[in-house]
C-alpha positions as CSV (number, residue, x, y, z in Angstrom):
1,X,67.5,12.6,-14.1
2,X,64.1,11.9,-16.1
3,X,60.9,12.1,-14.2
4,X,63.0,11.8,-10.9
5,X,64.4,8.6,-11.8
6,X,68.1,7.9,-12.0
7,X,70.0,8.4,-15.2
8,X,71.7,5.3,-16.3
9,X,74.5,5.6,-18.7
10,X,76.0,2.0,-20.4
11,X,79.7,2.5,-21.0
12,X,80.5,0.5,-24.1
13,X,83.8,2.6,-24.3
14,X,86.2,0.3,-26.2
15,X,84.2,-3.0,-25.6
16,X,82.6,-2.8,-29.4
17,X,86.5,-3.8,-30.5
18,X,86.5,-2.1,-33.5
19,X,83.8,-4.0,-34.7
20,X,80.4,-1.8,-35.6
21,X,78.2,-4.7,-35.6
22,X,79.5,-5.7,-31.9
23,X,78.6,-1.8,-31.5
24,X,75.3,-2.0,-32.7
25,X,74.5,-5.1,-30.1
26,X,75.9,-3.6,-27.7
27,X,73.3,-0.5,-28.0
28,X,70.6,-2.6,-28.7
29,X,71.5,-4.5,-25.3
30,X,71.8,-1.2,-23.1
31,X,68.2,-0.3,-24.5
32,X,66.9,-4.0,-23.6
33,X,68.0,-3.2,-20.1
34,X,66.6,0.3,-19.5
35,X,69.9,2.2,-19.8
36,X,68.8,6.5,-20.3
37,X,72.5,6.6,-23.0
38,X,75.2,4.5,-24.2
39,X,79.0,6.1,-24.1
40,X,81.6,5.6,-26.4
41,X,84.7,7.1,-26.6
42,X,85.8,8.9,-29.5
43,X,89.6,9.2,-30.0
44,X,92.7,8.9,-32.2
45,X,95.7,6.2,-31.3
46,X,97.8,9.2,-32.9
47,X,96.4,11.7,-30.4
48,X,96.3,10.4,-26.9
49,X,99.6,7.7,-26.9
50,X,103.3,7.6,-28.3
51,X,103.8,5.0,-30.3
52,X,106.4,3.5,-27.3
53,X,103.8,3.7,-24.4
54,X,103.8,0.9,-22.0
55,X,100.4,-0.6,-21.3
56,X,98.8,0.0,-17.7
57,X,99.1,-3.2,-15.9
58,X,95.6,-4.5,-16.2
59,X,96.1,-3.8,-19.9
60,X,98.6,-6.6,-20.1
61,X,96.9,-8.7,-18.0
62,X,93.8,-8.7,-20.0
63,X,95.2,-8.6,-23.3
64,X,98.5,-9.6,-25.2
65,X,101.4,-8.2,-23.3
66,X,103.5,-8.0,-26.5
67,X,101.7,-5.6,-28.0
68,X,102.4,-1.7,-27.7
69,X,99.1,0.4,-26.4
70,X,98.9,2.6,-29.5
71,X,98.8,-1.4,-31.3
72,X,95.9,-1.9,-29.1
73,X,94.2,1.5,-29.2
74,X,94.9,1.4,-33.1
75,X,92.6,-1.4,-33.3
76,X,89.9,0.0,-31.0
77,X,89.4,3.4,-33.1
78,X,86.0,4.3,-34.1
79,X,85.8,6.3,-37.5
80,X,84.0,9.2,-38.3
81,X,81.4,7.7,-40.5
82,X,81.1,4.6,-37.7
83,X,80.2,7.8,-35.6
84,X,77.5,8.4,-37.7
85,X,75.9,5.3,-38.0
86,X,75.8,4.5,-34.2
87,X,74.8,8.2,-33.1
88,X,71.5,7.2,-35.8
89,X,71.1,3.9,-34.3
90,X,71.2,5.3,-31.3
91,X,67.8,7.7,-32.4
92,X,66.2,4.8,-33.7
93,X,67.0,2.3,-31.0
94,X,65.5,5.6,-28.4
95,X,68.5,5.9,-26.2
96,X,70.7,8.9,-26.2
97,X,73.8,8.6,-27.9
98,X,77.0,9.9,-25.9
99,X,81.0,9.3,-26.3
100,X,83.8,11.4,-24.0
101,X,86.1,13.0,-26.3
102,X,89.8,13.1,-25.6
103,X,90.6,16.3,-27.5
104,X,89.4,19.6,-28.6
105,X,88.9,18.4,-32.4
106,X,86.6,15.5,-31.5
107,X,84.4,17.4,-29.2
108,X,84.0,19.8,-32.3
109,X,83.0,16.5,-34.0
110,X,80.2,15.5,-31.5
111,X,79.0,18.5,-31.0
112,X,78.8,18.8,-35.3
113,X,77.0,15.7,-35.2
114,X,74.0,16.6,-32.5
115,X,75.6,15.4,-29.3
116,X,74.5,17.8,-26.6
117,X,75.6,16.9,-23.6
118,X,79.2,16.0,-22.2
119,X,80.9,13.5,-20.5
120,X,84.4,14.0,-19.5
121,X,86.7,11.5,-18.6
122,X,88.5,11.6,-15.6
123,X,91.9,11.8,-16.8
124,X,91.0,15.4,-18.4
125,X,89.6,17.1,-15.6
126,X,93.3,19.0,-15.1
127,X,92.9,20.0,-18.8
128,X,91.8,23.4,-18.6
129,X,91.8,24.5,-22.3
130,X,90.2,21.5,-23.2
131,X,87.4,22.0,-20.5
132,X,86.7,25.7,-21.7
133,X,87.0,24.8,-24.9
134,X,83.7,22.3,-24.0
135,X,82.1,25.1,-21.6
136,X,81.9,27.3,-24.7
137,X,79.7,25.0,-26.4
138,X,77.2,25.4,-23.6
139,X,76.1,22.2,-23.0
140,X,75.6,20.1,-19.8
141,X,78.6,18.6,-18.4
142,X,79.0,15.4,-16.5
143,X,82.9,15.4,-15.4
144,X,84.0,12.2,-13.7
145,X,86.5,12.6,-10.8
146,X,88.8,9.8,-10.8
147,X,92.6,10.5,-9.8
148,X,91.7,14.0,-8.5
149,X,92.1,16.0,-5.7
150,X,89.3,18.4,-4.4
151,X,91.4,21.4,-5.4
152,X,91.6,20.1,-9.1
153,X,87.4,19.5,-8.9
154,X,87.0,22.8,-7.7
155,X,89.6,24.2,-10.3
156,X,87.9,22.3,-12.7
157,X,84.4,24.2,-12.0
158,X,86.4,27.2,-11.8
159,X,87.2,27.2,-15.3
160,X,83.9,25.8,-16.9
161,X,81.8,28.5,-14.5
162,X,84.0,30.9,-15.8
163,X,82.8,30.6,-19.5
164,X,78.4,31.4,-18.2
165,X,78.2,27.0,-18.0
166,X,76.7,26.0,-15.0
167,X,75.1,22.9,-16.2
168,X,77.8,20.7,-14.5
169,X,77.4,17.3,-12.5
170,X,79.9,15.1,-10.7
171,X,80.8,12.1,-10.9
172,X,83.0,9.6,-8.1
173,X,85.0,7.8,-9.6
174,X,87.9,5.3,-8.9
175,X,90.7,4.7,-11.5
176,X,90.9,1.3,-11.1
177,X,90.3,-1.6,-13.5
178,X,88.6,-3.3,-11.8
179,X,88.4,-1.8,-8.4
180,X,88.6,-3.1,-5.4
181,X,85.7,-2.5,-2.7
182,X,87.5,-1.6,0.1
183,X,88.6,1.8,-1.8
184,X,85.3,3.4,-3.2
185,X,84.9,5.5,-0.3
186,X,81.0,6.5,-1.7
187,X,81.8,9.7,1.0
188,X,83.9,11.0,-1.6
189,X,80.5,12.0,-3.4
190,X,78.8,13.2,-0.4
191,X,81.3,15.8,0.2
192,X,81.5,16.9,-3.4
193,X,77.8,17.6,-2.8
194,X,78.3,19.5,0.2
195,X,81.2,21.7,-1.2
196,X,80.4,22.0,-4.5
197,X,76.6,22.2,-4.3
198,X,75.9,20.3,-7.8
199,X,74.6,17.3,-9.2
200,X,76.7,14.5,-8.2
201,X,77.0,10.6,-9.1
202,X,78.6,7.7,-9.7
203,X,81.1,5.9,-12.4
204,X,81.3,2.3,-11.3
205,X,84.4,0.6,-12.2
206,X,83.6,-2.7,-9.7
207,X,82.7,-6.1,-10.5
208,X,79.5,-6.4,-9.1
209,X,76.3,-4.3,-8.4
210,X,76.5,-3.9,-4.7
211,X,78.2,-0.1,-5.1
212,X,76.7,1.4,-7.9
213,X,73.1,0.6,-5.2
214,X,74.5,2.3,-2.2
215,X,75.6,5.2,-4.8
216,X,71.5,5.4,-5.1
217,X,71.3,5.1,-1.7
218,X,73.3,7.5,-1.0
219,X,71.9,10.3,-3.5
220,X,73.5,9.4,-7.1
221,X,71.0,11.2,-9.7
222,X,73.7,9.7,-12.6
223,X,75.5,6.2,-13.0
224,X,77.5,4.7,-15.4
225,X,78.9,1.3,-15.3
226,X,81.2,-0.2,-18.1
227,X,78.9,-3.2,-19.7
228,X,80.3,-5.8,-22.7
229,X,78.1,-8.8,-23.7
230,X,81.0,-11.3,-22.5
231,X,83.4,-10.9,-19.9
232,X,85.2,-13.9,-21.9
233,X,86.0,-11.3,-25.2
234,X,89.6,-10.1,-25.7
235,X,89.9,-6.6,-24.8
236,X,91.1,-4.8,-22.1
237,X,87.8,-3.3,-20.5
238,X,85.7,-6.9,-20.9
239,X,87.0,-8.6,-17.6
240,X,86.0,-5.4,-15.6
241,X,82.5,-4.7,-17.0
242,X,78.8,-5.8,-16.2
């Protein structure tokens, strides 16, 4: 939070589509808006996917369902230097710059380049190198939830606590593209609270606003939402974003 107010992070993720002047909009959009950071993500189609991979289903339905996933992530790779120029964009634009990295060697990389705080995505909570690997660097951590049991959050903590980080909020999140209403089950972040006794939030993955607002209600110091600036582009985040 900043002066007790809420802090908003604007997912671009994959929604710049390779292109750095789509990027650059996109940042200058989340700063219109208010948004406290933008996130990317900063990965390698060689690193995270086989070259055989089946796409998840709304994958295919949003994009061509010919094409492999490491075709698609291929194409949605941001480079080093592209790094560079956004994280200065970022600074000049006055909104914090933030991407998740997928492995040990591009958290290295952010951290190289001045990022200072973390945001995990929820498909590596379960990887405990990678996580001490990033408690090391003492930094805070925002880890989002999604596809976890309570076990694997406090396992999770267990590991990052373990290497003197303490600096660790949580985020609810459901691992759904986009996802339906009926299973957000805001609770979820309640009782995190309650057990885990630490910052918690919000990741959005719904349509509309209506849930990332009760989050607020309901205590959320941290939300991000996926955003693109047409829900019309190819791509397979755009359909499910602000």
């Amino acid at each position: 939070m900043k002066n007790g107010r809420i802090f908003i992070i604007a997912e671009i993720g994959v929604n710049h589509n390779g292109s750095l002047e789509m990027a650059r909009g996109l940042v200058d959009t989340a700063k219109k808006c208010g948004a406290d950071a933008v996130k990317f993500q900063t990965f390698t189609a060689d690193s995270i996917v086989t070259r055989s991979a089946m796409k998840a289903p709304y994958q295919k339905k949003n994009t061509s369902s010919s094409e492999s996933q490491y075709s698609m992530l291929k194409k949605l790779e941001l480079s080093r230097e592209k790094h560079m120029i956004l994280k200065n964009h970022c600074r000049k634009r006055g909104i914090d710059f933030l991407s998740s990295a997928f492995d040990e060697e591009g958290a290295d990389f952010l951290y190289g380049i001045g990022m200072r705080k973390f945001k995990i995505p929820s498909g590596e909570i379960t990887n405990l190198p990678y996580l001490r690997h990033i408690a090391r660097k003492k930094c805070p951590i925002i880890l989002s939830t999604g596809m976890s049991t309570m076990k694997e959050v406090g396992e999770a903590l267990d590991i990052i606590y373990s290497e003197g980080n303490r600096k660790v909020s949580l985020l609810h999140c459901v691992t759904e593209y986009p996802a339906p209403y009926e299973e957000i089950n805001l609770r979820a972040m309640i009782s995190m609270r309650n057990r885990f006794k630490v910052e918690i939030g919000y990741s959005d993955h719904t349509v509309g606003a209506e849930i990332a607002i009760a989050s607020a209600a309901l205590g959320a110091k941290i939300i991000e939402k996926h955003f693109t600036l047409d829900k019309n582009l190819s791509g397979p985040d755009h359909k499910a974003s602000a």
